[in-house]
N, C-alpha and C positions, 0 to 999 in steps of 0.2 A: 834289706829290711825283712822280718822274721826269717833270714834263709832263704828266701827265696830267690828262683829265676827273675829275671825282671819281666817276661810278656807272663807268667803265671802271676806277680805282685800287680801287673795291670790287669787280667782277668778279675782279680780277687779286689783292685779299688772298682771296677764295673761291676763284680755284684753288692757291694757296699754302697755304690752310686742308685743302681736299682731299688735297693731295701729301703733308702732314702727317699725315692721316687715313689715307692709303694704308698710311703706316709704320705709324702706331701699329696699326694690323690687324696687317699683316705682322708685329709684334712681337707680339701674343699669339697669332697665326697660327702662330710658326716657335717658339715659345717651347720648346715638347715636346719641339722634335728637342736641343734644348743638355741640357735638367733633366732629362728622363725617367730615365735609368739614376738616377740621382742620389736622384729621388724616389722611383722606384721598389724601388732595394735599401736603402733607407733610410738613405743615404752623411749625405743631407742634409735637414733640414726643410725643406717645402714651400717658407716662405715663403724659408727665405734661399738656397737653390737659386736659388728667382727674382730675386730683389735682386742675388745676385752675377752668374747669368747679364746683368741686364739693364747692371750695370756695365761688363760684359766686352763685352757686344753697345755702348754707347758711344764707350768707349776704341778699339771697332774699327774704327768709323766715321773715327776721328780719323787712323785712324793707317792705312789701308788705300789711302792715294793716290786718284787720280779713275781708273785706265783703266776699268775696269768702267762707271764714271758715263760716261765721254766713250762708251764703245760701247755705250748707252743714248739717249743725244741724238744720235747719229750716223745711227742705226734711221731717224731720218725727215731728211731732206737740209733745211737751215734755209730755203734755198728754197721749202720746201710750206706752213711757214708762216707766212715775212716778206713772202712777196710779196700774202700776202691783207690784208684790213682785220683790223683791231686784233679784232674781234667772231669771226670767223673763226677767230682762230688761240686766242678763249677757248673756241670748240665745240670745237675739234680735243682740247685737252689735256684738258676738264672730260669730253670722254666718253671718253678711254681712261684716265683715274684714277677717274670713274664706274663702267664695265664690270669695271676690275681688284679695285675694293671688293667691289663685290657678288657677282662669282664669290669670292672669299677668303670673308667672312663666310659664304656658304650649304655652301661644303664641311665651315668650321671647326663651324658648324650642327651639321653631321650626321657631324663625329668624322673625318671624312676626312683622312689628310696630302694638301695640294695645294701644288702649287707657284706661291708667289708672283712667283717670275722667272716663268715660263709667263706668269700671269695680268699683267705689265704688258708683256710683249715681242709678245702676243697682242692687247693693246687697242690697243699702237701701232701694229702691222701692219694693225688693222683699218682705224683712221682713214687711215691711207695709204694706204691701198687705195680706199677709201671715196670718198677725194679727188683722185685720178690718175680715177676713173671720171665725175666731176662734169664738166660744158660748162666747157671752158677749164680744166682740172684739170691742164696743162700736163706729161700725160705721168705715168713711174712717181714717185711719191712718198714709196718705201722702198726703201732702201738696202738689196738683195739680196745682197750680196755681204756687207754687217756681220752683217744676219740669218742670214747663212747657218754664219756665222762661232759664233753662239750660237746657233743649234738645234742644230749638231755638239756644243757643250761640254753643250748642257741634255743632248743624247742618251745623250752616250758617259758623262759622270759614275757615273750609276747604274749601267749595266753592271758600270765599273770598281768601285763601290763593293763590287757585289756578288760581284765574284769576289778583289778583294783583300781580303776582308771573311775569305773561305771560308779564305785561303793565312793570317791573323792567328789566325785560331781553329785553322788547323794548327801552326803555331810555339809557339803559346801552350801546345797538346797536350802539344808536343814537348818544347821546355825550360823548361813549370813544371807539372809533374804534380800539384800541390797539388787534392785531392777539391774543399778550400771554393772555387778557383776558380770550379766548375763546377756549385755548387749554385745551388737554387732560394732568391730572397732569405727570410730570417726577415720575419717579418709585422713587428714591432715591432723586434728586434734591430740594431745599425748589421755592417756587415761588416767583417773582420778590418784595422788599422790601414793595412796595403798597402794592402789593396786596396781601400781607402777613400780614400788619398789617390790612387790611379789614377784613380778614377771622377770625383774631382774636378779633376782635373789635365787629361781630356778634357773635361770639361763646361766649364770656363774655354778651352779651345782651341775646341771648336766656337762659344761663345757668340763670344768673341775672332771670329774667322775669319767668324761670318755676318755678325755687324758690318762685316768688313771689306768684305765681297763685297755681302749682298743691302742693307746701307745705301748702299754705292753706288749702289746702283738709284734709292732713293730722290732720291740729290743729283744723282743726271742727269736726274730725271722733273722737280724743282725749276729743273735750268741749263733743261732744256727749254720749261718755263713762259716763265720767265723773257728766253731768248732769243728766245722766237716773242711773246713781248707788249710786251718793251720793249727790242728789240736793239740799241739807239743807247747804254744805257746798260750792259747784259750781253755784248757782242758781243765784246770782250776785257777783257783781264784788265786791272782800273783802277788797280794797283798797274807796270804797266810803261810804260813812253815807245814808242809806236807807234815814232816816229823810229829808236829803236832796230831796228827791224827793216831798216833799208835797209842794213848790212853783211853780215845774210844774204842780201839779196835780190841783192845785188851778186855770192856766189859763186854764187847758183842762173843769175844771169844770163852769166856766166862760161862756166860748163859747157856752156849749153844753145848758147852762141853757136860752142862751140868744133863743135857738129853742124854739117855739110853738107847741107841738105835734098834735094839731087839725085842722094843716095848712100842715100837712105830708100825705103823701099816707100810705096806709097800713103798706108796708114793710117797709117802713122809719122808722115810727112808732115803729115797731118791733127793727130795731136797734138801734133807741137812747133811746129804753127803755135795753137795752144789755151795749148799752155805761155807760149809769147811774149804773147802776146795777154793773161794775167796779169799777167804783169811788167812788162808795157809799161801796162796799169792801175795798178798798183802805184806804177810811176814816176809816173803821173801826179798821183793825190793826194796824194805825197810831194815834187814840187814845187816848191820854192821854201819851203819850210817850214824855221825853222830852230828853233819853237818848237810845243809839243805843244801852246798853246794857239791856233794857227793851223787846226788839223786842225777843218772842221766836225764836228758832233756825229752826223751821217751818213757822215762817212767811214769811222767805227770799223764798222760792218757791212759795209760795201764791201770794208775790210782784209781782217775774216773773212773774208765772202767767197773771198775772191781768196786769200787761204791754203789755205782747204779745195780750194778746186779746184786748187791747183799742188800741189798732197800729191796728190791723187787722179789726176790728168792726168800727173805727173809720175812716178809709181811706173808705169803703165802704160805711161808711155815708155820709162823705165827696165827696165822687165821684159820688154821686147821685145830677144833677140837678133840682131836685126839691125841694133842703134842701136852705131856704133862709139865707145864709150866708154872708156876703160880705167878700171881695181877705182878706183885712185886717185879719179877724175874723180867716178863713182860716190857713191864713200863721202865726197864735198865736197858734193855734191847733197844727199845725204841726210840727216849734220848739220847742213846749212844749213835743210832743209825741218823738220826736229827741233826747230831751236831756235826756226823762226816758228810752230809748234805751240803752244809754251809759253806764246803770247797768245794762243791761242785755247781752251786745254785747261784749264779753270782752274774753282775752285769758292768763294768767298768765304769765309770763317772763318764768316759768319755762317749760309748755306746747311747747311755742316755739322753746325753746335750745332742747328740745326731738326731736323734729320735725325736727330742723335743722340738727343736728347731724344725724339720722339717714337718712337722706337723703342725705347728704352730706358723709356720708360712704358708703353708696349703691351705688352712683356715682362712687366711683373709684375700680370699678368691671364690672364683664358681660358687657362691651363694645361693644364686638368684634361681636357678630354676628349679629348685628343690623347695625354695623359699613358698611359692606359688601353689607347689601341689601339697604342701603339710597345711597352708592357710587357705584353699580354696577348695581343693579337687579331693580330696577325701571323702569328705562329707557333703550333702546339696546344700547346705549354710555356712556361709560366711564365719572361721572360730571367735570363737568368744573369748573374752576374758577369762573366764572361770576354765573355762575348757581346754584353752593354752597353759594357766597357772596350773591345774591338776594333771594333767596329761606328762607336763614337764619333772615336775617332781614326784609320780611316780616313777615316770623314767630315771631320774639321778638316785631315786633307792632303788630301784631295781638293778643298776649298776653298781651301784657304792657294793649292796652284797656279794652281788657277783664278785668283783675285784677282791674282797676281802677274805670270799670263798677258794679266790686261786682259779678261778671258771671263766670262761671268756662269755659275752653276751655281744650281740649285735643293738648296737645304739639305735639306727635307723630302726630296726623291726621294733624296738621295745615304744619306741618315741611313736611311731604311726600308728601301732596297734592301740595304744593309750589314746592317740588322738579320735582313733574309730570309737574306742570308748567312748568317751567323752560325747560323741555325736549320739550315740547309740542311748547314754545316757539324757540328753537333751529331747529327742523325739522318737525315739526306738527304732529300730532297724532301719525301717526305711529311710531314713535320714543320711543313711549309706549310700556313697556313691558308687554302685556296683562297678563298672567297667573301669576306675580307678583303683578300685580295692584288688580287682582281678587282676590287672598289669602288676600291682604290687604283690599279689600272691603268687601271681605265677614267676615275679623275680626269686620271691625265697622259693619255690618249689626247685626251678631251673637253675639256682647258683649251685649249690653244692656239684648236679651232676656234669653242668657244663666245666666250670673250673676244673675236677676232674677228670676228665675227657683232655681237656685243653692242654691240661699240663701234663700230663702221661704223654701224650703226643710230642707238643715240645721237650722233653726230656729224652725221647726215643731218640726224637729228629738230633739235637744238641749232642747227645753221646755216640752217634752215628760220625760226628766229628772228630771224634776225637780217638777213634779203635776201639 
C-alpha cells in the first residue's frame, strides 16, 4: 500500500491512529463548551445534549470546507518535512500530536477549559523550531507569517467574546425584561418553552461551528501526516488532471512576462526572477506530456511544490508598489494562482469521516467536569438563562467567522470568556471568580509555551531514533 515498507506503512497507520486520538480528546475536551448551558439549566438530559452535540460537531466537519485545515499544514512549510527520510518526518508529526494529547488530557484532568487550537498550533511550532535548529535543519521551518496569522485570531477571539458577550446581556436587559430570564436554573425543573428552545438552538450552533472550525484542525494535522510521509501520493488532489493546470499557469506566465526587470528595485528584481524560475520548472515537468499518465509519480510534489512557492513569491511581488502592474493584470495573476491552489488545497472524503467520527465520539464522553466549572466556578453566581443563551451564541459567531475567515479560534477561550462576560455584565467585576479565572488564564498563558517545549523535546527525543 502507497509503496511502502510494511513496519514504515505501520508507523504511518500509528500516526493516523494518534491524529485520530488527538480529536476524539479534543471531543470530550471541548464537549462543555456546546452542552454546558443546556445541561446545566436542565433544557436537556445529559446524555442527549451530548448525542446531539456530537451529531452537530460531525455534520460540521462535513460541511466547514478546508481553510482552517490548509492554515494548519501551511504552519510548517512541506519542505521541513519532505525533504527529510521517511522516519524523520514520522518524529516530527508523532511528537507534536504526542505533546498536543497530553497537555489536553492533564488540563481536562484537572477541570480546566484549555485550548485545543493552542495545544496543536503550539506542538507544531515546536517541532519547527526544534528542526531549523538541528545541523542542516536548512533554515526557519515555520511559517511566521501563517502563525502569526492565528495567534492574532487565538488572541483577539476571546477579547471579542468578552466584550460582545457584556453588549448581548445589555440588549437582552433591554428588550426582554422577563424576571425567569434572569434567574438561577431549577435543580430538577426544564425552563420556560422559549427559553428552552434558545438554549438549544445555541447549543446546536456552537456544537455545528466547533465542528466546523476545530475539526478542521484535525483534517490539516491528518493532510499534514499524510503529506510529509507519503507526498507522491497526498501532494495533490487525485481527483484532478495536473495537465489541467498549464491554462493557469499560462496567464500567471502572461502577467509576469508583461514586467520589465530594469524598471524594478533590486529586490523586486530578485523575486520575479524566483517567480520565473517556477514556471519555467513548471514548464518543464509539463513537457511534452499529453497524458496524465505520463507525469512520474514524483512530479506531483514538485507540482506542489512549485505552486506554493508561486502563491507565496507571487503575492510578495504583487504587494510590492513599485511593480508596474495594472488592477486588471493583477486580479489575472491572482485567479490564476486561486485556481492552481485548488490542487493542492484539498482533503479526501475519506480524511474527513476520520475526523468526524472521532470527534463526534469523543463528544459523547468526559462531559462532566468541565460541565461544572462553565455553570459554577467562573463566576460567584450560579449561570442564568440569559447568560448561558448569550454567552453561547456569541461564541457560535465568533467561530462561524473565524471558520469562514480560514483562521482557527479556540472554542474553550471564546465560550469562557463570553461566559465571564456575561457575569461581568450581571453584577460587575466582582461577580468574578478570581482564582478560577486565574487557573484559566494561566492555561492560555502556559499552553502555547509548554506544548512547545514539549514537542521540540519529543521530536529531538523521536529522531534520535531513527539516525
Amino acid at each position: 500500500m502507497f509503496g511502502l515498507e510494511p513496519h514504515v506503512l505501520l508507523l504511518l497507520a500509528a500516526c493516523l491512529l494518534a491524529a485520530c486520538a488527538f480529536e476524539f480528546v479534543n471531543g470530550f475536551h471541548d464537549t462543555a463548551n456546546a452542552v454546558a448551558t443546556v445541561i446545566y439549566t436542565n433544557t436537556l438530559r445529559p446524555w442527549v445534549a451530548v448525542v446531539w452535540s456530537a451529531f452537530w460537531n460531525f455534520i460540521g466537519v462535513f460541511s466547514g470546507g478546508i481553510g482552517v485545515a490548509m492554515g494548519i499544514v501551511y504552519l510548517l512549510p512541506v519542505e521541513s518535512l519532505v525533504d527529510q527520510n521517511v522516519y524523520h518526518g514520522i518524529a516530527m508529526v508523532g511528537a507534536l500530536i504526542v505533546a498536543a494529547i497530553i497537555w489536553n488530557i492533564g488540563t481536562w484532568y484537572y477541570g480546566i477549559p484549555s485550548s485545543s487550537s493552542h495545544a496543536l498550533i503550539g506542538s507544531i511550532l515546536g517541532v519547527g523550531i526544534a528542526f531549523s535548529l538541528l545541523p542542516g535543519g536548512q533554515g526557519a521551518a515555520v511559517n511566521w507569517g501563517k502563525a502569526g496569522e492565528s495567534g492574532l485570531a487565538l488572541l483577539l477571539s476571546p477579547i471579542l467574546g468578552f466584550t460582545f458577550t457584556i453588549l448581548a446581556m445589555f440588549l437582552l436587559k433591554r428588550f426582554f425584561p422577563s424576571k425567569a430570564l434572569f434567574k438561577e436554573p431549577h435543580k430538577r425543573k426544564p425552563p420556560p418553552l422559549f427559553i428552552r428552545l434558545t438554549l438549544i438552538t445555541t447549543c446546536t450552533l456552537v456544537s455545528f461551528f466547533h465542528g466546523s472550525n476545530d475539526g478542521q484542525k484535525g483534517v490539516g494535522l491528518i493532510m499534514l501526516i499524510l503529506i510529509g510521509i507519503v507526498p507522491i501520493h497526498f501532494a495533490l488532489d487525485t481527483n484532478k488532471n495536473p495537465l489541467d493546470l498549464r491554462d493557469a499557469l499560462g496567464r500567471v506566465e502572461y502577467v509576469i512576462n508583461r514586467l520589465n526587470p530594469s524598471v524594478l528595485s533590486t529586490k523586486d528584481q530578485e523575486m520575479l526572477a524566483a517567480v520565473r524560475l517556477q514556471t519555467a520548472d513548471l514548464d518543464r515537468v509539463f513537457a511534452g506530456k499529453t497524458k496524465v499518465d505520463q507525469l512520474p509519480k514524483q512530479a506531483r510534489f514538485e507540482i506542489r511544490r512549485d505552486i506554493l512557492l508561486l502563491a507565496n513569491r507571487g503575492k510578495k511581488l504583487l504587494g510590492s508598489d513599485q511593480v508596474p502592474l495594472s488592477t486588471a493584470d493583477r486580479a489575472t495573476y491572482t485567479k490564476a494562482i486561486e485556481e492552481m491552489k485548488t490542487f493542492t488545497d484539498y482533503a479526501p472524503w475519506q480524511v474527513l469521516l476520520m475526523v468526524s467520527l472521532s470527534l463526534a465520539c469523543g463528544t459523547t464522553i468526559g462531559w462532566q467536569r468541565i460541565v461544572k466549572t462553565i455553570g459554577e466556578r467562573i463566576g460567584k453566581e450560579h449561570l442564568t438563562y440569559a447568560q448561558g443563551a448569550s454567552s453561547e451564541l456569541v461564541a457560535a459567531a465568533m467561530i462561524g467567522l473565524s471558520t469562514q475567515s480560514g483562521l482557527p479560534t479556540s472554542t474553550t477561550h471564546v465560550l469562557t470568556s463570553s461566559i465571564a462576560g456575561s457575569m461581568v455584565a450581571s453584577r460587575g467585576v466582582k461577580n468574578i471568580n478570581p482564582s478560577m479565572v486565574r487557573s484559566i488564564a494561566l492555561a492560555w498563558v502556559l499552553t502555547l509555551p509548554v506544548t512547545m517545549v514539549l514537542s521540540g523535546l519529543l521530536f529531538l527525543l523521536f529522531r534520535s531514533f531513527t539516525g
